[in-house]
PDB file with one MODEL, atoms N, CA, C and O in Angstrom:
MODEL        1
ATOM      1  N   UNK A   1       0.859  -1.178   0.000  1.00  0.00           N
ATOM      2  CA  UNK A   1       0.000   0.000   0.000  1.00  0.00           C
ATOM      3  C   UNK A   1       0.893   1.225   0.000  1.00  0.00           C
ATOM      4  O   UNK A   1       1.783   1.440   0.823  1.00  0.00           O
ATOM      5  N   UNK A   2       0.496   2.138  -1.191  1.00  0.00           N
ATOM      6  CA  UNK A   2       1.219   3.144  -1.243  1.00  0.00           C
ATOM      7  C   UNK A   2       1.640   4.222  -0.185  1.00  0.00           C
ATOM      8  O   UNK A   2       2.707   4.831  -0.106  1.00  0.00           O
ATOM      9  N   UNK A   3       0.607   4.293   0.551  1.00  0.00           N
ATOM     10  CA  UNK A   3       0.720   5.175   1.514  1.00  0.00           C
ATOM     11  C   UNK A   3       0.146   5.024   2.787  1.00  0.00           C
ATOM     12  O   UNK A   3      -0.552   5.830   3.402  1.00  0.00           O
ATOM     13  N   UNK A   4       0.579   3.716   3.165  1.00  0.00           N
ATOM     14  CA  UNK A   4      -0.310   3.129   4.553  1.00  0.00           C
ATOM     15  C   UNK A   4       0.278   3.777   5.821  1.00  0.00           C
ATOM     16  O   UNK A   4      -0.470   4.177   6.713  1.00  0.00           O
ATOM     17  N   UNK A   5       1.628   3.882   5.903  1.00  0.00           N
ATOM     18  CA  UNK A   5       2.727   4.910   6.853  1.00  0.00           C
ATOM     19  C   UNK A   5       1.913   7.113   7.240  1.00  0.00           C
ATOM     20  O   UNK A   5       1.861   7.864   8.214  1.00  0.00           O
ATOM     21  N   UNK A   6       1.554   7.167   5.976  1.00  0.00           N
ATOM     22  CA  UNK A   6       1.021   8.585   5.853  1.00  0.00           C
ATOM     23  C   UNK A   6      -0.405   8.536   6.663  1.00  0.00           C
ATOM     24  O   UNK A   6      -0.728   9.395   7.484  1.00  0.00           O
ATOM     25  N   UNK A   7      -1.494   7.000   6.183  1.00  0.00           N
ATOM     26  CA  UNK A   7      -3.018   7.035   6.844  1.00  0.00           C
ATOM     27  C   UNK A   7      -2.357   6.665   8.263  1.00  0.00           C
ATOM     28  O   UNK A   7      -2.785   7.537   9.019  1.00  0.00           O
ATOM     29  N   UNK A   8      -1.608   5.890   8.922  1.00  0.00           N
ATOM     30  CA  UNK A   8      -1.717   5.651   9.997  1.00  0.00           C
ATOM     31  C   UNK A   8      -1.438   7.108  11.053  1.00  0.00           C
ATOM     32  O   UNK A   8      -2.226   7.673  11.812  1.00  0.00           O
ATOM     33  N   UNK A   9       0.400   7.497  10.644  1.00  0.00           N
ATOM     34  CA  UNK A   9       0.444   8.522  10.971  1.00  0.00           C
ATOM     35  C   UNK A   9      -0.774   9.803  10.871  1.00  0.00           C
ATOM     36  O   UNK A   9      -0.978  10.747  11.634  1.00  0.00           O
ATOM     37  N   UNK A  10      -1.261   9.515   9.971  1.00  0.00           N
ATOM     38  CA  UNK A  10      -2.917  11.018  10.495  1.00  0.00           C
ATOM     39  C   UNK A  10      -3.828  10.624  11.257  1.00  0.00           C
ATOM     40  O   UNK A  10      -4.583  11.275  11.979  1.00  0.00           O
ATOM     41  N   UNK A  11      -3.700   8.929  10.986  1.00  0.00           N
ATOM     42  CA  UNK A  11      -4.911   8.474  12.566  1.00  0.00           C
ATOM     43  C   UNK A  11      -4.538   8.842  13.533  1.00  0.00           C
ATOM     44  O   UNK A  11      -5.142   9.614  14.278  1.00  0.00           O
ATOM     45  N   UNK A  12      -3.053   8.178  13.785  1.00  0.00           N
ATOM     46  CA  UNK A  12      -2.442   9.014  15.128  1.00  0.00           C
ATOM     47  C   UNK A  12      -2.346  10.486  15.482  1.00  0.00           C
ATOM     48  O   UNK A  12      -2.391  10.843  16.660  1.00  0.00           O
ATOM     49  N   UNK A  13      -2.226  11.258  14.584  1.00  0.00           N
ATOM     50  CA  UNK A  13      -2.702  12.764  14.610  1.00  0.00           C
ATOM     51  C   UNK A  13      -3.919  13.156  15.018  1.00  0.00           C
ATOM     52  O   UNK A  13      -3.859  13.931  15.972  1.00  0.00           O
ATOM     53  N   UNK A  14      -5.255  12.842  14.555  1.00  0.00           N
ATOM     54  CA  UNK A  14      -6.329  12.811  14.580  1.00  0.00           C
ATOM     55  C   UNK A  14      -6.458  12.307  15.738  1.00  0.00           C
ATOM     56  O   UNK A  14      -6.449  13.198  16.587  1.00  0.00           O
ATOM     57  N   UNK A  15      -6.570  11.321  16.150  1.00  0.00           N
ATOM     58  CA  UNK A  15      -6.692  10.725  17.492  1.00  0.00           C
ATOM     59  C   UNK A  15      -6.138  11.676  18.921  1.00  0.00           C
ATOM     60  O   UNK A  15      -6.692  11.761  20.017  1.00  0.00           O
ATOM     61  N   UNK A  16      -4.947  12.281  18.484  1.00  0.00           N
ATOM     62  CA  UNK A  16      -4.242  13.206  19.884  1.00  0.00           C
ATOM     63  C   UNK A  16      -5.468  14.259  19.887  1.00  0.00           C
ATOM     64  O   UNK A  16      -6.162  14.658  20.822  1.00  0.00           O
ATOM     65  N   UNK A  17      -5.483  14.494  18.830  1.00  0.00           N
ATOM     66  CA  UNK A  17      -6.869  15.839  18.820  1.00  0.00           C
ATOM     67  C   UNK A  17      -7.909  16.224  18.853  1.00  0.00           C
ATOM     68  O   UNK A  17      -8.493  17.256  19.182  1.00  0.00           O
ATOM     69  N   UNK A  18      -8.234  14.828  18.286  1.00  0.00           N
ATOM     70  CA  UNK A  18      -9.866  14.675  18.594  1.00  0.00           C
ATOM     71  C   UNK A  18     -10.537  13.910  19.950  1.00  0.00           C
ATOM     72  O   UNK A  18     -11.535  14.145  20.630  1.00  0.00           O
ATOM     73  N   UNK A  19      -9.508  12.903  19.993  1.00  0.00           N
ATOM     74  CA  UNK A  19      -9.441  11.575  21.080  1.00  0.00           C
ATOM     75  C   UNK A  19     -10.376  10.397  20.765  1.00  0.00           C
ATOM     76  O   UNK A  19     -10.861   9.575  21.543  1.00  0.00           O
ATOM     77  N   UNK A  20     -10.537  10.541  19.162  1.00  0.00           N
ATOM     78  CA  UNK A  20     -10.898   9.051  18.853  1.00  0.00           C
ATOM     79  C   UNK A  20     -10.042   8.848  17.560  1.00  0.00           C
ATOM     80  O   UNK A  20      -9.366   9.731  17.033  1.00  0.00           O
ATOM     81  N   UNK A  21     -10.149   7.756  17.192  1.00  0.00           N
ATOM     82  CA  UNK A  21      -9.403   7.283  16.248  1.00  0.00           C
ATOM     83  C   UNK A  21     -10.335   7.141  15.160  1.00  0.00           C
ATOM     84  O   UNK A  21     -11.431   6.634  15.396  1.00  0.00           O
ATOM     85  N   UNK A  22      -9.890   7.721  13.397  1.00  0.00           N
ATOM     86  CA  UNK A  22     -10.897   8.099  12.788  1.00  0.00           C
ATOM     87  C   UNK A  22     -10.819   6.357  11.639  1.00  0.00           C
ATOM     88  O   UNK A  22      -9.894   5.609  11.957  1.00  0.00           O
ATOM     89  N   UNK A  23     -11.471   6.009  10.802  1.00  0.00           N
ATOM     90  CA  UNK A  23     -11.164   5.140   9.732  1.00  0.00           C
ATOM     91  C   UNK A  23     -11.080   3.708  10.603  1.00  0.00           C
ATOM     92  O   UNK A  23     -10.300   2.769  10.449  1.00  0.00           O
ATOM     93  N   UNK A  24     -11.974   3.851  11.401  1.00  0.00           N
ATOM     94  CA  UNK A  24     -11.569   2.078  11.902  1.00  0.00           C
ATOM     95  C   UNK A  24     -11.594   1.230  11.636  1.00  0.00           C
ATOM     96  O   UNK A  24     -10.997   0.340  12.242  1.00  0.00           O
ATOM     97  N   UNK A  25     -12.499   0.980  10.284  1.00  0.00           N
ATOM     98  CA  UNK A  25     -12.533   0.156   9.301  1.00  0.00           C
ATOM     99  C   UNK A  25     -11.394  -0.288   8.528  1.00  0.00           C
ATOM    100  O   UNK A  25     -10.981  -1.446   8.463  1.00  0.00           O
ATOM    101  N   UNK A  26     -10.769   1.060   7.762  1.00  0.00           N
ATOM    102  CA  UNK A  26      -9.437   0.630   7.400  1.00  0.00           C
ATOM    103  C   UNK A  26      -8.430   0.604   8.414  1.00  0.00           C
ATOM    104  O   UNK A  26      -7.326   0.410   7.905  1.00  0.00           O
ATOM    105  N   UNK A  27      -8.390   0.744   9.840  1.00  0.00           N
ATOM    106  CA  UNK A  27      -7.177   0.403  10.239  1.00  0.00           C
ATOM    107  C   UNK A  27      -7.323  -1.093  11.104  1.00  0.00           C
ATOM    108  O   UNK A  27      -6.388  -1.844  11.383  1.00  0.00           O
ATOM    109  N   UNK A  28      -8.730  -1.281  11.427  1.00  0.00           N
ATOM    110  CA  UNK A  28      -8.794  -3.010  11.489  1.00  0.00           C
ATOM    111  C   UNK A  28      -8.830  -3.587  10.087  1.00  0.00           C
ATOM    112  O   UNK A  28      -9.288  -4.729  10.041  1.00  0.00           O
ATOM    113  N   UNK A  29      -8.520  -3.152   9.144  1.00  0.00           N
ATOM    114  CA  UNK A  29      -7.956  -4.157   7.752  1.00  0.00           C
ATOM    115  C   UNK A  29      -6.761  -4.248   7.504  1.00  0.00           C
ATOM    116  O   UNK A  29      -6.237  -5.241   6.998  1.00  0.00           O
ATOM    117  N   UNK A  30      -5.987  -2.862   7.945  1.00  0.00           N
ATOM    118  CA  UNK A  30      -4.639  -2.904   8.164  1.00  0.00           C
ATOM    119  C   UNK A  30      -4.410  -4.165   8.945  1.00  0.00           C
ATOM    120  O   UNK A  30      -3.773  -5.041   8.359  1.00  0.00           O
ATOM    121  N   UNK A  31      -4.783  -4.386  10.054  1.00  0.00           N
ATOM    122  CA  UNK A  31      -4.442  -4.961  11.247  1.00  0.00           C
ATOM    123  C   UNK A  31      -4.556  -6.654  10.895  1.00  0.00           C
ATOM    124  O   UNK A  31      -3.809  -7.602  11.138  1.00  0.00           O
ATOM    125  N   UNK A  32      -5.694  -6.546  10.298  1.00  0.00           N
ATOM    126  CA  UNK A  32      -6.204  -7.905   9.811  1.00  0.00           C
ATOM    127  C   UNK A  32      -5.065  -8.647   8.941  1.00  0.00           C
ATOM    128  O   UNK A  32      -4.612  -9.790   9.008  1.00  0.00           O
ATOM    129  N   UNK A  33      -4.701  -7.254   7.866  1.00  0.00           N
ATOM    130  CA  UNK A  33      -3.680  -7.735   7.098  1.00  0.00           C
ATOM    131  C   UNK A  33      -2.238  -8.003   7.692  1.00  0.00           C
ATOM    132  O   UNK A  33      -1.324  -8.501   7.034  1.00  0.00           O
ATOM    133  N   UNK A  34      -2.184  -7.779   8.450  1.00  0.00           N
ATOM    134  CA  UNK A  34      -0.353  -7.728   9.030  1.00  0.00           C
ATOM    135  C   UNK A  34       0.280  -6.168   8.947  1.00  0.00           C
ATOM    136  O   UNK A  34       1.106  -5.603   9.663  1.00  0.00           O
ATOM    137  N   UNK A  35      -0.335  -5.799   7.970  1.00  0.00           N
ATOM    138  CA  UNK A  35       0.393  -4.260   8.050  1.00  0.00           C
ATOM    139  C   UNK A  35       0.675  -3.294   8.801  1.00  0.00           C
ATOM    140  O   UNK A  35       1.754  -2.712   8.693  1.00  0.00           O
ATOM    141  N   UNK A  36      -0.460  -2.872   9.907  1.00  0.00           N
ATOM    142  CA  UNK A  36      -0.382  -2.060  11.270  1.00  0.00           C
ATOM    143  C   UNK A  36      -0.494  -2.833  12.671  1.00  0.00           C
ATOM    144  O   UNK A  36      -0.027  -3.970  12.742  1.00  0.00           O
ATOM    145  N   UNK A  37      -0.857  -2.481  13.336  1.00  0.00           N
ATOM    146  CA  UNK A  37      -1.598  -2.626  14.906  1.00  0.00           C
ATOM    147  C   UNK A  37      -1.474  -1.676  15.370  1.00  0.00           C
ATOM    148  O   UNK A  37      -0.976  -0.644  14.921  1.00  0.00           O
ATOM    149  N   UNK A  38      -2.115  -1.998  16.788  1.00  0.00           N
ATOM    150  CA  UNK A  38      -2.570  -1.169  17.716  1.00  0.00           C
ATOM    151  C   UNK A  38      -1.807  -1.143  18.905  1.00  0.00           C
ATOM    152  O   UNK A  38      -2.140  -2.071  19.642  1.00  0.00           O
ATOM    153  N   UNK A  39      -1.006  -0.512  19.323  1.00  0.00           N
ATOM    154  CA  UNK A  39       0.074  -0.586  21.072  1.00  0.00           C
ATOM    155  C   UNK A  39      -0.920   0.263  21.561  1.00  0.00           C
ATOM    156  O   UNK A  39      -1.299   1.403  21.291  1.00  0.00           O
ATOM    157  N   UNK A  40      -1.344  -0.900  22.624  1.00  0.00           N
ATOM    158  CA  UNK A  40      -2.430  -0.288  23.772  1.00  0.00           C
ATOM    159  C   UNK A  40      -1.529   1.021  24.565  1.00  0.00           C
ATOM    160  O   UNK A  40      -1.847   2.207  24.642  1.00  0.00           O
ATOM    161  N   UNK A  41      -0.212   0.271  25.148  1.00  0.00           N
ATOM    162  CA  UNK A  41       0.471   0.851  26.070  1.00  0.00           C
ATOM    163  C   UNK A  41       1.291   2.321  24.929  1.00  0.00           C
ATOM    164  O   UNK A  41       2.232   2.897  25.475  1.00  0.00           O
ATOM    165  N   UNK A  42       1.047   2.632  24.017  1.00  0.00           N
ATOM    166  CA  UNK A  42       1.497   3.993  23.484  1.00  0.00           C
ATOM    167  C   UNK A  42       0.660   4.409  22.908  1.00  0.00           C
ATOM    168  O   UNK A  42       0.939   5.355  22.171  1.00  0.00           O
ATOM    169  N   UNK A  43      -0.737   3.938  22.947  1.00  0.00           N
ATOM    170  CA  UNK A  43      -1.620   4.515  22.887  1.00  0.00           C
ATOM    171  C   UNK A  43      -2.020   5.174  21.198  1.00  0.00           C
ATOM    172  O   UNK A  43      -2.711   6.165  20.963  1.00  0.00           O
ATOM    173  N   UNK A  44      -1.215   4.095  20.003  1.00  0.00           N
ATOM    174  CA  UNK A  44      -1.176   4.621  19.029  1.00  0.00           C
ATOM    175  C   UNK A  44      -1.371   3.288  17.852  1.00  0.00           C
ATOM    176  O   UNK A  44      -1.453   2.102  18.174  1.00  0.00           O
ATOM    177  N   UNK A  45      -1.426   3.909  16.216  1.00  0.00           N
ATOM    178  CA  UNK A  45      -1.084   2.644  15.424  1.00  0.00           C
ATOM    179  C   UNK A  45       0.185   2.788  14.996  1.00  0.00           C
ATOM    180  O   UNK A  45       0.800   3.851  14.907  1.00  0.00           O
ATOM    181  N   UNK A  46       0.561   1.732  14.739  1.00  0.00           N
ATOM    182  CA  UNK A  46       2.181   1.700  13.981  1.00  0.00           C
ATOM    183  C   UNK A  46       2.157   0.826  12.802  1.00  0.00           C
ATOM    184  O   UNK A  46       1.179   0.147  12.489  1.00  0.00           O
ATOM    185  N   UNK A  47       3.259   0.866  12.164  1.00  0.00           N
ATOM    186  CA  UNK A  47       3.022   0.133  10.929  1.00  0.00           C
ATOM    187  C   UNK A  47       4.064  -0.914  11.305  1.00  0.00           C
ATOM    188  O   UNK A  47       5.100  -0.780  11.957  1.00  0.00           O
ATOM    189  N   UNK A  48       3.462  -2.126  10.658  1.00  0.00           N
ATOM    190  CA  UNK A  48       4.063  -3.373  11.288  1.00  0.00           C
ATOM    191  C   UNK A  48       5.202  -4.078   9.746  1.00  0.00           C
ATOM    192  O   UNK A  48       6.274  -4.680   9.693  1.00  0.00           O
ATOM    193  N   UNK A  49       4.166  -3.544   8.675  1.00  0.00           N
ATOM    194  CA  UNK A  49       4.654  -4.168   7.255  1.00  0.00           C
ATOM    195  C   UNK A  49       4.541  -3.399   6.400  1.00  0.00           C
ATOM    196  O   UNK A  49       3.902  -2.403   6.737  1.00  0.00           O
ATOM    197  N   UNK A  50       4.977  -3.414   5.142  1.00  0.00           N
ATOM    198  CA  UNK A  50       4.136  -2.851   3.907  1.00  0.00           C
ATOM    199  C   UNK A  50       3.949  -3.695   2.771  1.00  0.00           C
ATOM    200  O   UNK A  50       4.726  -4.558   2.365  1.00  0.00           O
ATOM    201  N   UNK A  51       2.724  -3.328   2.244  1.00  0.00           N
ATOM    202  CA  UNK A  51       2.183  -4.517   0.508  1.00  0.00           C
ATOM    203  C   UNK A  51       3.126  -4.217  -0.119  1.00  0.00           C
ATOM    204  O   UNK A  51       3.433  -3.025  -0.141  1.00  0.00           O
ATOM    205  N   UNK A  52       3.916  -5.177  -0.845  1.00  0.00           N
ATOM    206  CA  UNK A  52       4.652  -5.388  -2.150  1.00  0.00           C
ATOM    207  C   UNK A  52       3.866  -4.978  -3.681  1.00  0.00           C
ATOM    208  O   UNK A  52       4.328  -4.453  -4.693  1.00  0.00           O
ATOM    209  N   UNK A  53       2.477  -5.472  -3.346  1.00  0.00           N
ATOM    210  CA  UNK A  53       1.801  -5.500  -4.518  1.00  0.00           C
ATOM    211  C   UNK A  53       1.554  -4.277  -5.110  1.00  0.00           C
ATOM    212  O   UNK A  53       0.944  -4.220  -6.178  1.00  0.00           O
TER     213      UNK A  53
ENDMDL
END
């Protein structure tokens, strides 16, 4: 995914500011896929992988 590093990083943006996390759909597909998760304890998403395809 071209730019999965850029959506996560603005969830995490979004989230400090708003105090929810926006797109949860795509970031439990991230998650689903291997690409992100969720660190309870930093309170953020990170990127775990990226698509080749």
């Amino acid at each position: 995914m071209a730019h999965l590093s850029d959506i996560v990083r603005n969830a995490n943006i979004f989230e400090r500011r708003w105090g929810r996390h926006p797109m949860e759909g795509w970031l439990d597909a991230f998650a689903e896929a291997g690409l992100a998760r969720y660190d309870a304890e930093a309170d953020a998403w990170l990127v775990t992988g990226e698509a080749t395809s």
